[in-house]
KEKE-3310 file (N, C-alpha, C; in steps of 0.2 Angstrom, whole numbers, plus 5000, padded with zeros to 4 digits):
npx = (4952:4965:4984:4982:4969:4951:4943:4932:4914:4898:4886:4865:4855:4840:4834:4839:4835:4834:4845:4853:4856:4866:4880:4887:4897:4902:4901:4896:4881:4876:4883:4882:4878:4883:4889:4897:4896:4880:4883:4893:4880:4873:4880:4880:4867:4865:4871:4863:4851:4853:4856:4868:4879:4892:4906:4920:4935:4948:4961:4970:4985:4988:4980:4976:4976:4967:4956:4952:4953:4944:4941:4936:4920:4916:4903:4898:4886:4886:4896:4904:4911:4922:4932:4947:4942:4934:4923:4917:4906:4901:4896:4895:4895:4888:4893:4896:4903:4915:4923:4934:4944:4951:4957:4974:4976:4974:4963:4953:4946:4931:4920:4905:4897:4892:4898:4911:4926:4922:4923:4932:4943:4938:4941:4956:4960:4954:4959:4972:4971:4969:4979:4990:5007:5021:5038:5050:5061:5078:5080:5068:5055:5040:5028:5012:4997:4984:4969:4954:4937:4920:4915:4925:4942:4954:4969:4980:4992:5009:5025:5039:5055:5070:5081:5098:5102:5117:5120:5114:5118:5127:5120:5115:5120:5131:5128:5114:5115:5122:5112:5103:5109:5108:5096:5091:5097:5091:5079:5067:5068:5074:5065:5057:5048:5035:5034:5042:5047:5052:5058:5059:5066:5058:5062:5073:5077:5067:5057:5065:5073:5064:5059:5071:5071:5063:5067:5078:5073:5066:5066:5057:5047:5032:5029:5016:5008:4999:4985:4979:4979:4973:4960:4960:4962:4951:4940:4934:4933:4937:4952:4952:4949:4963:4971:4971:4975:4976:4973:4977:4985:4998:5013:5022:5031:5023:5025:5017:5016:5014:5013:5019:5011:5010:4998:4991:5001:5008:5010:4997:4989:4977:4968:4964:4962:4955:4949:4957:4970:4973:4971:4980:4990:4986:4986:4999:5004:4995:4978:4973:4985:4990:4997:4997:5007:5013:5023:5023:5027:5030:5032:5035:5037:5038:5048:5056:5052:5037:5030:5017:5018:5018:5018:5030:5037:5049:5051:5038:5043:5053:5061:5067:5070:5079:5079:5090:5099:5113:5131:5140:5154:5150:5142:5150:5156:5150:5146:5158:5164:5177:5183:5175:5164:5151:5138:5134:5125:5116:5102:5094:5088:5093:5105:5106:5096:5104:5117:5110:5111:5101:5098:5094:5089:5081:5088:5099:5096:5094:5096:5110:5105:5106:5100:5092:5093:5081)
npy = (4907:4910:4916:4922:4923:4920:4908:4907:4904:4895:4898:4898:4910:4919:4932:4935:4927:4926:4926:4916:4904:4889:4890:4884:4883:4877:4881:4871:4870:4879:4886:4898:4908:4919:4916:4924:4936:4938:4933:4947:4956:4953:4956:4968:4972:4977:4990:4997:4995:5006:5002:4999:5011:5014:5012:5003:4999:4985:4984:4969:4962:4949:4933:4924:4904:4890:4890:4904:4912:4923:4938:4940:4936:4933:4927:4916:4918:4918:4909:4909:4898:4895:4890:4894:4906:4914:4917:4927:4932:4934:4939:4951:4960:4972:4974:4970:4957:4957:4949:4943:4934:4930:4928:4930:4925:4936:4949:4956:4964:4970:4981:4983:4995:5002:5012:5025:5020:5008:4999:5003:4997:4983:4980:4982:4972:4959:4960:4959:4943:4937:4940:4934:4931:4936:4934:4946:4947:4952:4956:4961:4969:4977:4979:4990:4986:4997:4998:5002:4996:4991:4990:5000:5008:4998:4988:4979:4970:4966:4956:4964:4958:4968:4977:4984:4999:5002:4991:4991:5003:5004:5003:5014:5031:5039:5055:5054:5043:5051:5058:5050:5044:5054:5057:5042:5044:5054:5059:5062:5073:5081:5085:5094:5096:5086:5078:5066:5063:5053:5053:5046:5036:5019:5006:5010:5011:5015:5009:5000:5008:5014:5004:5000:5013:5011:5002:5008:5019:5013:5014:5023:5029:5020:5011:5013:5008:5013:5006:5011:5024:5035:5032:5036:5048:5054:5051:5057:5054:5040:5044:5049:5041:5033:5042:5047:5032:5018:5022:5017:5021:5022:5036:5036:5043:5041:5035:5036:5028:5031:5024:5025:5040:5047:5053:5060:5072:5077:5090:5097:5092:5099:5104:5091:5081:5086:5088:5081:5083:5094:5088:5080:5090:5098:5086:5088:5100:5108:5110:5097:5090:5096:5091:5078:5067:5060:5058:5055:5047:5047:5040:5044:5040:5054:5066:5080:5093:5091:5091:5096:5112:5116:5106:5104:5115:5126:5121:5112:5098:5086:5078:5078:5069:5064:5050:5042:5034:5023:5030:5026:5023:5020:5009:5002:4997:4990:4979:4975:4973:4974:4990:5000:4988:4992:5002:5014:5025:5015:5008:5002:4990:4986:4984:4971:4961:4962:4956:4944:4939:4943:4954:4971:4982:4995:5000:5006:5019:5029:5047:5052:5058:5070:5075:5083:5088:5093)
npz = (5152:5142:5138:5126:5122:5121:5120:5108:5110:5109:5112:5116:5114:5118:5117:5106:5096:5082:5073:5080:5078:5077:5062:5050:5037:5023:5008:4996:4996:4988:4974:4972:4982:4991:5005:5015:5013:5016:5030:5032:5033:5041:5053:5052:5059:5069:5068:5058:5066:5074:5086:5091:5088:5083:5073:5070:5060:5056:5045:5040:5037:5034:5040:5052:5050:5054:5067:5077:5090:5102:5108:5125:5131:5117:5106:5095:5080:5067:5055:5039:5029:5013:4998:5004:5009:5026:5033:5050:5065:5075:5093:5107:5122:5121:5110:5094:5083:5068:5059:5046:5032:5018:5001:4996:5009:5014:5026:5037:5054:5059:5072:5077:5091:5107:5112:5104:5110:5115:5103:5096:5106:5105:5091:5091:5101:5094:5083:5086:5090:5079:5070:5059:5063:5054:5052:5048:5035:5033:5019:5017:5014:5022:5013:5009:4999:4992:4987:4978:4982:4981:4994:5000:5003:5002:5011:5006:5014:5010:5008:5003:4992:4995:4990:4997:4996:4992:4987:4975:4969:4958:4947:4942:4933:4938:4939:4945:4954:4963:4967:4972:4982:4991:4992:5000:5012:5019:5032:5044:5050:5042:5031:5019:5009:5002:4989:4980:4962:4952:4935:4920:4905:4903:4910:4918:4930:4940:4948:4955:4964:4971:4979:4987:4991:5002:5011:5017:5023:5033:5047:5052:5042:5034:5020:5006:4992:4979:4969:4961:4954:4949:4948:4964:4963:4960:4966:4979:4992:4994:4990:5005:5013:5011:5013:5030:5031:5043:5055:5065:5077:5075:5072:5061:5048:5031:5015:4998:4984:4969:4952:4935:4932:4923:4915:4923:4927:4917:4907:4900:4912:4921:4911:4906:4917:4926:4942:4948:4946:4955:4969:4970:4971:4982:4992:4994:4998:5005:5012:5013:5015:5030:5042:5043:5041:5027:5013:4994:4981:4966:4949:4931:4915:4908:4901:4909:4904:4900:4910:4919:4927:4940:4947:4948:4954:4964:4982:4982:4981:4987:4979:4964:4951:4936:4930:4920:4906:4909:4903:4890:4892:4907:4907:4898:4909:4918:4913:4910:4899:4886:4879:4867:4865:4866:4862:4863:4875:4887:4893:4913:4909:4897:4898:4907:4899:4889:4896:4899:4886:4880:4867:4868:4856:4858:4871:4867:4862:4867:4877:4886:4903:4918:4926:4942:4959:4971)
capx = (4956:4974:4986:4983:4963:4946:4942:4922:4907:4889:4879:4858:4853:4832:4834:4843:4834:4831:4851:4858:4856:4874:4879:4894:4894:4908:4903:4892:4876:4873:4887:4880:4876:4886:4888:4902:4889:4878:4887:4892:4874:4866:4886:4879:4861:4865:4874:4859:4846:4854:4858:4874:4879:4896:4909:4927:4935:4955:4961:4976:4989:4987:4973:4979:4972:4962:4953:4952:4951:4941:4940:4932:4913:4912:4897:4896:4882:4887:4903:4904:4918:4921:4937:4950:4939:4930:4917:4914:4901:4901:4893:4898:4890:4888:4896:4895:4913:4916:4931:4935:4950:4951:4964:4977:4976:4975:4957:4952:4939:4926:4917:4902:4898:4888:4903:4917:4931:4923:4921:4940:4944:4936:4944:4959:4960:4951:4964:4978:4971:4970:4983:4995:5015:5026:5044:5052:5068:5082:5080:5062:5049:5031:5023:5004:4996:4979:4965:4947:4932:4915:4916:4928:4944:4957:4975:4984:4999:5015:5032:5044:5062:5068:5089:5101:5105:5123:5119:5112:5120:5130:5117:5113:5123:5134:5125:5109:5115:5123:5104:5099:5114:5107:5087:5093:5100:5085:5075:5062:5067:5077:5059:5057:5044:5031:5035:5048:5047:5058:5056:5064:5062:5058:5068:5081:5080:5065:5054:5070:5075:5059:5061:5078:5071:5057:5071:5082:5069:5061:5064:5054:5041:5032:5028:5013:5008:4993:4985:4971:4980:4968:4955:4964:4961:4945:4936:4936:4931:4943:4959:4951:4952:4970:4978:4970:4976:4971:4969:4979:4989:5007:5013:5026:5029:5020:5026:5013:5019:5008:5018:5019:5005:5010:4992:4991:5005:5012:5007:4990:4985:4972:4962:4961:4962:4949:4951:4963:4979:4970:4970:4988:4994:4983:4989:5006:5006:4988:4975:4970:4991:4989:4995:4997:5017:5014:5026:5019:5033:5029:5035:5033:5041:5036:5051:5054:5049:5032:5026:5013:5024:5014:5025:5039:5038:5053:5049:5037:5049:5057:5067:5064:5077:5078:5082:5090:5103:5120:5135:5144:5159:5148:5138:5156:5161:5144:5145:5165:5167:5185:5182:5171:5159:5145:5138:5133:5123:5112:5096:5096:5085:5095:5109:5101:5094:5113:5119:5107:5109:5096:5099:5089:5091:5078:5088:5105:5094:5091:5099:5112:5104:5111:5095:5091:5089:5081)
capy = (4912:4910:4923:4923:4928:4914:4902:4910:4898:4896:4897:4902:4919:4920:4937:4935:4921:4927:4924:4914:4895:4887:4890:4883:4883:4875:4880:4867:4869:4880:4891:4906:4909:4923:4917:4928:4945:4937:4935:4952:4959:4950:4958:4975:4973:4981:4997:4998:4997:5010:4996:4999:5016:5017:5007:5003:4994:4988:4980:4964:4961:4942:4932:4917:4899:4885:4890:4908:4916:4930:4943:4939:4935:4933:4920:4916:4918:4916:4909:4906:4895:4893:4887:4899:4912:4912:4925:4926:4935:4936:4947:4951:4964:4981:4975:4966:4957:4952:4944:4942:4930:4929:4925:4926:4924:4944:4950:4963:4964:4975:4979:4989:4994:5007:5018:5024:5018:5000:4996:5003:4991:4975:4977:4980:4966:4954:4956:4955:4937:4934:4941:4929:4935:4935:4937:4951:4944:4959:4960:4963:4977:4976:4985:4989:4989:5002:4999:5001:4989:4991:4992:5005:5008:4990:4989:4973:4971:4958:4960:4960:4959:4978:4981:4988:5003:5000:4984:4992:5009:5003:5001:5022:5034:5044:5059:5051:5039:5055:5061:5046:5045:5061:5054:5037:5046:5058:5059:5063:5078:5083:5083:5099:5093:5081:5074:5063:5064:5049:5052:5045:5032:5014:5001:5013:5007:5020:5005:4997:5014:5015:4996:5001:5018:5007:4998:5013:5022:5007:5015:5029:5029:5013:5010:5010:5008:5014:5001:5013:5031:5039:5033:5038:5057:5056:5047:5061:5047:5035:5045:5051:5035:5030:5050:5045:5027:5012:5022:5013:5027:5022:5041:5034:5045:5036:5035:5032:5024:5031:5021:5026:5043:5051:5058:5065:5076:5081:5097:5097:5086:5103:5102:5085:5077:5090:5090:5074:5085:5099:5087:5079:5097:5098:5081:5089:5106:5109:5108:5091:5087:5098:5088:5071:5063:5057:5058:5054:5048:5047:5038:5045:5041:5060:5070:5084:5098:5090:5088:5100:5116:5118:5097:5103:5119:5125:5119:5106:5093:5083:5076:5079:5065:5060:5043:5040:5028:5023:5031:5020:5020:5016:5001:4997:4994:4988:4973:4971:4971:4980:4995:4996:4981:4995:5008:5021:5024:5012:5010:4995:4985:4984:4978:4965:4959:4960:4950:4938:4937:4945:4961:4976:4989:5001:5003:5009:5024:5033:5051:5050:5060:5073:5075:5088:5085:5099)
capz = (5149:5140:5136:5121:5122:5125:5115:5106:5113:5103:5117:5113:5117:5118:5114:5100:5091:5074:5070:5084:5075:5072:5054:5049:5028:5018:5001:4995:4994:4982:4974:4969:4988:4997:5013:5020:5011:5022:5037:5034:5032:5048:5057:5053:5059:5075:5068:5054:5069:5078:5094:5091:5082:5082:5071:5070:5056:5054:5039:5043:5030:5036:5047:5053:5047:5057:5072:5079:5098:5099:5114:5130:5133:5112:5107:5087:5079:5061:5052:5033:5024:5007:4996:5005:5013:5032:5038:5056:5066:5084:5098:5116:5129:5119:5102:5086:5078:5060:5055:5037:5029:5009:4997:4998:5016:5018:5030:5043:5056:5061:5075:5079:5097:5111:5111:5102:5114:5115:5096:5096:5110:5104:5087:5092:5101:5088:5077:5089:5091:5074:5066:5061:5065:5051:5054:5043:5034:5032:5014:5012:5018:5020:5005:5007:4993:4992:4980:4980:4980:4981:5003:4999:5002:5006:5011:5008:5015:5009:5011:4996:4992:4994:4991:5001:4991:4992:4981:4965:4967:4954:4941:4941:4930:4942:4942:4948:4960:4969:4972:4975:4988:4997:4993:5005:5020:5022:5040:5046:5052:5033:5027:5017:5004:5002:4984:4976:4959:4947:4927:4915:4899:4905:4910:4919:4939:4945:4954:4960:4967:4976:4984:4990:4997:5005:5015:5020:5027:5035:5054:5052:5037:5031:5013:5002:4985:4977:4963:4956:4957:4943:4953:4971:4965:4956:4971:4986:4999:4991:4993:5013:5016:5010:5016:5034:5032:5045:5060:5071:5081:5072:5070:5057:5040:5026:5010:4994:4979:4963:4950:4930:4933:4915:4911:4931:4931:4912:4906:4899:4915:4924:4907:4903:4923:4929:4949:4951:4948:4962:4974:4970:4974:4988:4995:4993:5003:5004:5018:5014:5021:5033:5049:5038:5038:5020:5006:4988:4976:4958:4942:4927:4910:4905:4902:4913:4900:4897:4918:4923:4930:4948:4951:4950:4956:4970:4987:4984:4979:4991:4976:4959:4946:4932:4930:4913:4905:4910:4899:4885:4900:4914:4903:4898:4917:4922:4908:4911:4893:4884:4875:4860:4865:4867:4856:4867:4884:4889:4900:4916:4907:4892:4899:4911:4892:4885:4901:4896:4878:4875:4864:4868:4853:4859:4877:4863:4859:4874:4878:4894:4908:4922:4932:4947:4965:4977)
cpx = (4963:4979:4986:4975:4959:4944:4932:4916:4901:4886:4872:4855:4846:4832:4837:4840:4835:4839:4855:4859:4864:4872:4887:4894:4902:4907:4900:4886:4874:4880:4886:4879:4884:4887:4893:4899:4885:4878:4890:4887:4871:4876:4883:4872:4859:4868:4867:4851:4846:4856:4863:4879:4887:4903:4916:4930:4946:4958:4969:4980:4990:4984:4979:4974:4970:4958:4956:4949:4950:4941:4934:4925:4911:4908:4896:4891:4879:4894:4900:4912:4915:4930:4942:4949:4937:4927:4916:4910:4899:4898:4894:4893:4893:4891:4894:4902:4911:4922:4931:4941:4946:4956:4967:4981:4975:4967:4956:4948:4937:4923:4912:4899:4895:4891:4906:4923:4930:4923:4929:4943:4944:4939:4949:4965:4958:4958:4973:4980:4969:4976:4987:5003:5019:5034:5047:5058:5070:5080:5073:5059:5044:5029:5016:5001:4986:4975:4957:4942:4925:4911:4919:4935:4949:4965:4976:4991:5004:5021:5036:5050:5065:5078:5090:5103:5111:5125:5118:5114:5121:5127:5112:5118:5124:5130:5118:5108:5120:5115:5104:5103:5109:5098:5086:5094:5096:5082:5070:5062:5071:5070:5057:5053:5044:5032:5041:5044:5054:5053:5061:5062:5060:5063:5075:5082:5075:5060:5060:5075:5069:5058:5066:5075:5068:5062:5074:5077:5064:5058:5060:5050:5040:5029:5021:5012:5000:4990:4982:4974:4974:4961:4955:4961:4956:4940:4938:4938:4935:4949:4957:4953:4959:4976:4976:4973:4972:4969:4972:4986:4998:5006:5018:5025:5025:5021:5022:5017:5017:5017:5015:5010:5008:5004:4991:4995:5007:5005:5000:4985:4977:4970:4960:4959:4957:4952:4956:4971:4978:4973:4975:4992:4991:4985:4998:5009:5001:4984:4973:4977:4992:4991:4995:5004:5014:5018:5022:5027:5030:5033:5033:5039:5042:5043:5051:5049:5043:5028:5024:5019:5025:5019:5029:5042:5044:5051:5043:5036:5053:5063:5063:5072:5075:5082:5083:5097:5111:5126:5136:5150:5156:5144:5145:5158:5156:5144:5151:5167:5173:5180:5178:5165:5152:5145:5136:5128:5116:5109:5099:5092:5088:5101:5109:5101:5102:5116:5118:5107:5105:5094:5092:5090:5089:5084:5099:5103:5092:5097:5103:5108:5110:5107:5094:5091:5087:5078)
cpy = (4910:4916:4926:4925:4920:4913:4905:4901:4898:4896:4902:4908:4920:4925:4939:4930:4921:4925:4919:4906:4893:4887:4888:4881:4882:4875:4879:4866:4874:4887:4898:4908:4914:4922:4921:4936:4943:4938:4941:4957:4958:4953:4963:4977:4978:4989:4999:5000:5001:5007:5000:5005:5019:5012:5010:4997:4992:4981:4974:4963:4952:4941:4925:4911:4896:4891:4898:4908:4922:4932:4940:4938:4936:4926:4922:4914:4914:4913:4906:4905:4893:4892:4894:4903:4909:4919:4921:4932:4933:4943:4946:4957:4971:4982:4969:4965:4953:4952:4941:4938:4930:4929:4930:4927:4932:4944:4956:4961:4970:4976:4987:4989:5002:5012:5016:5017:5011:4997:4998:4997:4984:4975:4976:4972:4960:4955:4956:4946:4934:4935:4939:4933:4932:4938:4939:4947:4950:4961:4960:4966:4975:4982:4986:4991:4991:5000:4999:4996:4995:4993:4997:5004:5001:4993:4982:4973:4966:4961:4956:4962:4967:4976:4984:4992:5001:4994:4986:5002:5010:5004:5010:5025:5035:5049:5059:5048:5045:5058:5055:5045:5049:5060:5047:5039:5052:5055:5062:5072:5084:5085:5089:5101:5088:5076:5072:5062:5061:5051:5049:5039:5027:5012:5004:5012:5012:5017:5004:5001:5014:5010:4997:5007:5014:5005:5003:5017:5019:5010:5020:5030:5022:5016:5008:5011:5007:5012:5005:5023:5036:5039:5034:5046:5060:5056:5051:5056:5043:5039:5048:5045:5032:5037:5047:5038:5022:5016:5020:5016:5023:5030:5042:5040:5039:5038:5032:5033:5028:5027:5025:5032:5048:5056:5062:5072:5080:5088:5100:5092:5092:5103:5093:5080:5080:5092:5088:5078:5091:5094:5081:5084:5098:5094:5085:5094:5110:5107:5100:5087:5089:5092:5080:5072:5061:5060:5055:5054:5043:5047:5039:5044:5046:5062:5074:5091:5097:5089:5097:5106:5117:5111:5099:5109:5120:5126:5113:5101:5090:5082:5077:5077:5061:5054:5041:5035:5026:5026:5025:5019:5017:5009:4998:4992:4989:4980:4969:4967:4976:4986:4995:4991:4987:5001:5013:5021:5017:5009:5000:4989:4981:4981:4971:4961:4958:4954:4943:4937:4939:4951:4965:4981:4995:5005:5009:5015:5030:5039:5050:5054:5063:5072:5082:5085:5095:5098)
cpz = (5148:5141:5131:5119:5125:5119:5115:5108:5109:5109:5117:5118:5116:5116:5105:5094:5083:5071:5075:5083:5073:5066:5052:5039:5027:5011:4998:4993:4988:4980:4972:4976:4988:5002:5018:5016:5015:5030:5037:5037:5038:5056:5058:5056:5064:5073:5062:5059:5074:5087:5095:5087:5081:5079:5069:5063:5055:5050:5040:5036:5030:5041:5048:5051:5052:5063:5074:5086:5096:5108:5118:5131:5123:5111:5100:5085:5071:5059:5044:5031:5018:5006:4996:5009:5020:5034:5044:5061:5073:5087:5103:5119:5126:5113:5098:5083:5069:5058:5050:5035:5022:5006:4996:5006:5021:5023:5034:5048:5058:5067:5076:5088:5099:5110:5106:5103:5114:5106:5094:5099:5109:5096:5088:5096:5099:5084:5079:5088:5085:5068:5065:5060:5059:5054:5048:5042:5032:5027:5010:5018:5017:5016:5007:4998:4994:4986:4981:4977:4982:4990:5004:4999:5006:5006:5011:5010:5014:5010:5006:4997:4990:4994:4995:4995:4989:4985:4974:4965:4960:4946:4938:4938:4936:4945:4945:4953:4965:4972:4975:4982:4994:4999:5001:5011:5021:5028:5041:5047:5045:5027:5023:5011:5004:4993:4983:4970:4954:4940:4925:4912:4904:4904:4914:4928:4941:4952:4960:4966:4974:4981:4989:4995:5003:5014:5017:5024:5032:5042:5056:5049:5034:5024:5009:4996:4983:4969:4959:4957:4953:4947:4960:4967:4961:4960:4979:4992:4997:4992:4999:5014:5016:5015:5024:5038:5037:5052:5065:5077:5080:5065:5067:5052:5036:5020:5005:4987:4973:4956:4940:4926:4928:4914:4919:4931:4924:4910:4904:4906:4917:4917:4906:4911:4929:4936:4953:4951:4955:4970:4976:4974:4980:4994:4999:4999:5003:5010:5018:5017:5026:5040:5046:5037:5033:5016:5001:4983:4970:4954:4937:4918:4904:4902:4906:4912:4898:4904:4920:4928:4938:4950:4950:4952:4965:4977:4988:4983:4984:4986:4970:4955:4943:4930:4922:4911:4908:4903:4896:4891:4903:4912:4901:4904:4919:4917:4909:4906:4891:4881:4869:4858:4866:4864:4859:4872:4883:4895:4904:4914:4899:4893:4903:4903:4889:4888:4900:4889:4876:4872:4865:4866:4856:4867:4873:4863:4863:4873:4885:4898:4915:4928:4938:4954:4969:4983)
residu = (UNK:UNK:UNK:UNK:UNK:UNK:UNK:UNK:UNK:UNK:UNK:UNK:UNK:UNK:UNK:UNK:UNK:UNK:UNK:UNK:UNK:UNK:UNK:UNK:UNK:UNK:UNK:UNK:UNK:UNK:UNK:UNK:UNK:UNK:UNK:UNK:UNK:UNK:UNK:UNK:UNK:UNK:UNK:UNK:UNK:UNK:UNK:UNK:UNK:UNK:UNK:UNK:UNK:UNK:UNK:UNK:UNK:UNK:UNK:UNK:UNK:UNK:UNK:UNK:UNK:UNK:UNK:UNK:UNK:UNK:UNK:UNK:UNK:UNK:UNK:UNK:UNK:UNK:UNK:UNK:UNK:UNK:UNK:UNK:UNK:UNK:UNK:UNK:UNK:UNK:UNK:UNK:UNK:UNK:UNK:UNK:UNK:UNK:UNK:UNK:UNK:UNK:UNK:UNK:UNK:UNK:UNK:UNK:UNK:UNK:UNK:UNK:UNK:UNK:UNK:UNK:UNK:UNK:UNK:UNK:UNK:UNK:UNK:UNK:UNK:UNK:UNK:UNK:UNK:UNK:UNK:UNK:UNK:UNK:UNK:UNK:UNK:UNK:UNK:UNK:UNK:UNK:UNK:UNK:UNK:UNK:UNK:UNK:UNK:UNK:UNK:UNK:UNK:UNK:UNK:UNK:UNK:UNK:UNK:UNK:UNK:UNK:UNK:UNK:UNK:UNK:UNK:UNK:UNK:UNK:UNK:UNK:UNK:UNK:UNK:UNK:UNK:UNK:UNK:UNK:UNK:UNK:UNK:UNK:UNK:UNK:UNK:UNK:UNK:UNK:UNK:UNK:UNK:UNK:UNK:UNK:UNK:UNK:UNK:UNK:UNK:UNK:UNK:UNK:UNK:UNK:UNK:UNK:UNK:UNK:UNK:UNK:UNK:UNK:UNK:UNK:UNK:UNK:UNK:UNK:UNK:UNK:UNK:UNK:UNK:UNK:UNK:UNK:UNK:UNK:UNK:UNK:UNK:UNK:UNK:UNK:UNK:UNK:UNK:UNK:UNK:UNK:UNK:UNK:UNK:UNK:UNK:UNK:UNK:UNK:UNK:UNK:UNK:UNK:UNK:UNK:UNK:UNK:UNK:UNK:UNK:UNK:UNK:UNK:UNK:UNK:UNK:UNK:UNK:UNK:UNK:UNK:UNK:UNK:UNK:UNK:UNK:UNK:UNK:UNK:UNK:UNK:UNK:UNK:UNK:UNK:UNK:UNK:UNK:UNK:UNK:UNK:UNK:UNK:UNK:UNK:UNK:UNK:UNK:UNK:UNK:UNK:UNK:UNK:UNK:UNK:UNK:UNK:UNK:UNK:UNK:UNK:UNK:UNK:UNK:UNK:UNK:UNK:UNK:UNK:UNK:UNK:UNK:UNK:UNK:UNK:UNK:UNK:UNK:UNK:UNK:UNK:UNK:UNK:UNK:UNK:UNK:UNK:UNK:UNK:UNK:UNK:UNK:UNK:UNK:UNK:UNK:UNK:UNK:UNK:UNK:UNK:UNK:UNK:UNK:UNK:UNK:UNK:UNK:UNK:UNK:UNK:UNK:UNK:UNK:UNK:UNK:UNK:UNK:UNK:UNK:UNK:UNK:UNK)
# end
């Protein structure tokens, strides 16, 4: 025994014959082969033949590379590699492990087991001893990001370059970056509605707002970001899985992403979105939040006159702002050109593109913005 767990053994198990032959597979013999579907499939035999009838799953935002330690008395029965990937397929006294890596280095493991409490136990522990330790740098957050597959629902997690507010205040008209001010210094206990709510054209800062929240709120609610929102609130079983998240008793707030959800929320959405916007508003202040820290903060390039009346109704709005171009003065300042070098407001994208020489008429054409916050 180490400190760090026990190194897994192959030793034959007569009971066990029908899977217990070393399998070590690099790929090779025939590429259409599956061998980590397999090695899944000969994982599950014991939850599928009722052995073993109660299972635990927890998804890792990194595995670690070469060589893995698995929990006490595990004995490997399968492992598949291929270019990147490694299935492995262990059993101990009452459970079943599978360990998964795949590109780009993200994985999980599973395990199924007698009881509850032990199939919790042996995973958690599995993926202590696999999970490789990143060190967080100041100026970046761990993101997850949510999307579904064919197994269901996946989290990957990375960790991206997040602003200190204070950094890009600057690139907000006035009266946006005072919400945003008062969005930034929210708490836990401040919490007074479940949605945020950024509109406004493209190009005007409402991601780079929500990277910067990401980091300001770091101590308190983590971050995630959902790929497939349309399909999140069309797939009941597909958003239970994400509102529930991984299960692993961190009783953090959680903040979901939905990025550019136009057809979900504007005004025609309850004819043309059928139950997905029900169960957006249900997420929100509705039994399915019920007892769920989640936030939900939504970009949409709608205007605000055109977004479903039920989103923006008062009280279930954490923040509701619209993000729109900088003034002709504040794009003067922001450019740190004289007078007269700019012809009227313009969005953060268009002057990034100015900076650079690279003229962007459309962001000239934009109305300024005041915004709301509640």
């Amino acid at each position: 025994m180490t400190k760090t767990g026990f190194e897994a053994t192959a030793a034959p198990d007569p009971a066990r014959e029908r899977v217990d032959s070393p399998w070590y597979v690099w790929g090779v013999l025939d590429h259409s082969v599956d061998f980590h579907e397999i090695t899944r499939f000969l994982y599950l035999s014991a939850f599928a033949e009722g052995r073993e009838p109660h299972g635990y799953r927890m998804p890792l935002g990194r595995v670690r590379k070469g060589e893995w330690r698995l929990p006490e008395g595990a004995r490997v029965l399968r492992e598949g590699r291929s270019r990147g990937q490694r299935a492995l397929y262990a059993v101990g006294e009452g459970w079943s492990l599978f360990v998964h890596r795949y590109n780009p280095g993200h994985g999980g493991v599973a395990v199924t087991a007698v009881t509850e409490e032990l199939a919790r136990e042996v995973a958690e522990r599995a993926a202590t001893l696999v999970r490789k330790k990143v060190k967080q740098r100041d100026d970046r957050v761990k993101l997850g990001f949510w999307h579904a597959t064919g197994g269901g629902a996946v989290n990957q997690e990375r960790s991206i370059e997040a602003p200190e507010w204070a950094e890009v205040r600057g690139n907000y008209a006035a009266p946006v970056a005072d919400q945003l001010d008062r969005l930034m210094k929210t708490g836990p206990d401040d919490v007074n509605g479940k949605l945020i709510l950024l509109h406004g054209p493209p190009g005007t800062g409402k991601t780079t707002a929500l990277r910067a929240l990401g980091r300001a709120w770091g101590k308190w609610c983590r971050t995630d970001c959902v790929l497939d929102p349309e399909r999140l609130f069309a797939d009941p079983g597909y958003l239970l899985e994400v509102v529930m998240g991984e299960d692993d008793d961190d009783r953090r707030w959680r903040l979901l992403i939905l990025e550019d959800c136009d057809e979900l929320i504007r005004g025609e959405a309850k004819s043309t979105a059928g139950q997905a916007l029900s169960r957006l508003l249900n997420l929100t202040d509705g039994l399915l939040g019920q007892g769920q820290n989640i936030l939900i903060a939504i970009t949409t390039n709608e205007p605000l006159e055109r977004l479903h009346p039920a989103v923006v109704r008062p009280g279930r709005c954490l923040a509701e702002i619209e993000v729109g171009p900088l003034s002709t003065a504040e794009a003067t300042a922001w450019l740190d050109t004289g007078a007269g070098s700019v012809a009227g407001p313009m969005t953060l994208a268009a002057l990034y593109a100015r900076k650079a020489g690279r003229e962007d008429p459309a962001g000239l054409a934009v109305e300024p913005s005041t915004g709301m916050y509640i």
